[in-house]
N, C-alpha and C positions, 0 to 999 in steps of 0.2 A: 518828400525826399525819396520815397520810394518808387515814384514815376521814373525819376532822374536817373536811379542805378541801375533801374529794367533799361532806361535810354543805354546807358552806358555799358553796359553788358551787352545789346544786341548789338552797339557801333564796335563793341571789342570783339566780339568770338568770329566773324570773319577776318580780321587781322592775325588773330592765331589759326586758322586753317594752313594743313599741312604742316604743320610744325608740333612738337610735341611739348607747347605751351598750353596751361590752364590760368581759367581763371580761379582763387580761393575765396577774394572777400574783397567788396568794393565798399570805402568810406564816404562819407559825405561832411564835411564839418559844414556849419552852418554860414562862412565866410567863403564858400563856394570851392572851397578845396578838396578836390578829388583824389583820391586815394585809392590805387587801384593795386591789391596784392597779386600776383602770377608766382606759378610755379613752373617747373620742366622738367621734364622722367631725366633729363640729362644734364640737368643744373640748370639757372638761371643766369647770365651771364651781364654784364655793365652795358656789350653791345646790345645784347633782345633788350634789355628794359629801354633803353633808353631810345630804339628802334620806332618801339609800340608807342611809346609816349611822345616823340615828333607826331608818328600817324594820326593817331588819335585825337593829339590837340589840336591838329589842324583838322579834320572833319567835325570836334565842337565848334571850331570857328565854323564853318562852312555853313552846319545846321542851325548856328547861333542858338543854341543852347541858352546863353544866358547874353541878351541882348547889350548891354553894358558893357560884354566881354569879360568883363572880371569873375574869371575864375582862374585858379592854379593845378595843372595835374601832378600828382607824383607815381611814380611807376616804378615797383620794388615787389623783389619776395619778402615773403613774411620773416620775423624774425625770428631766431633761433630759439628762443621761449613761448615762439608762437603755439598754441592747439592745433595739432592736427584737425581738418575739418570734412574731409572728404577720402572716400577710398584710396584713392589713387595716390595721394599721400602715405597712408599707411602703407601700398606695396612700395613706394620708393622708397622708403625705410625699413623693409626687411632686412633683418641681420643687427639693426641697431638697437638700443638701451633705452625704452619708455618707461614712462609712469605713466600709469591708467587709473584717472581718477573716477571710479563707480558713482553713480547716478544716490545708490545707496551701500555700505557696506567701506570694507577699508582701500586704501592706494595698493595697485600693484606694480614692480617695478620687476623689469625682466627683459629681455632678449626678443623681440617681434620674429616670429620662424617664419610663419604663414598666414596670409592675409584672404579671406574665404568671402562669401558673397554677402555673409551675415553676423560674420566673424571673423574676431585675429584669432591664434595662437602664441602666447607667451610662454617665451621657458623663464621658470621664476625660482630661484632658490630657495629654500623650506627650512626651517627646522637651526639648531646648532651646527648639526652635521652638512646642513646648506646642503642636502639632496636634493637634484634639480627634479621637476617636474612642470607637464603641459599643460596651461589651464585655460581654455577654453573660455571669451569674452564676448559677448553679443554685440554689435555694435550699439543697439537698443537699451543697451545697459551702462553705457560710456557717458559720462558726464563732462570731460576732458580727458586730452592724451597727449604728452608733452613731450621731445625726442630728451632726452639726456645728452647732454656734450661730457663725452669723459677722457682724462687726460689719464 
């Protein structure tokens, strides 16, 4: 399976050139179903997804990937309880409400300020008094980190 998704990631990252589309995580189910998550510094919209996923499936046909034909692709951003997985993520959610789940140690939930080469910063509220303060998180130290949707 892991030939397939290296295939799939090199026939995709020329399709996103010039565009300020990534890839985050490519699936494979064992029934030949592809799943390929993207994101965008400028959203992901119905037209790019569904764009990438004509192109694509027709250069799996082309390279006949899967000789029978039967495969299926889906082409979508991750979902809103997705983990963040990659830098570039965490800058496009600067300003927003994470939980940062530590590798060891307790959940931190706070305000993303600044996203650093080897670290975020989180404003986290403290105490009764909820005095905010900055706390400095390694990415090395991140076991998952999930945006908060809040109403």
């Amino acid at each position: 399976m892991s030939e397939i998704i290296d295939k799939i990631r090199q026939l995709t990252e020329p399709l996103l050139e010039g565009s300020d589309m990534f890839i985050i995580n490519i699936k494979i189910k064992p029934i030949n179903n592809i799943k390929l998550y993207l994101d965008s510094d400028s959203g992901l919209s119905i037209s790019k997804s569904a764009e990438i996923n004509r192109k694509l499936y027709h250069i799996i046909e082309e390279q006949q990937m899967f000789p029978d034909g039967d495969f299926s692709l889906e082409v979508s951003s991750p979902g809103v309880d997705e983990p963040l997985l990659q830098e570039r993520q965490y800058k496009k959610n600067i300003g927003r409400t994470l939980l940062v789940t530590p590798v060891e140690g307790a959940d931190q939930l706070g305000v993303l300020k600044e996203v650093r080469e080897d670290k975020i910063l989180l404003e986290v509220k403290v105490g009764k008094k909820k005095e905010i303060q900055m706390v400095e998180i390694p990415f090395a130290t991140i076991k998952k980190t999930v945006v908060q949707v809040i109403f």
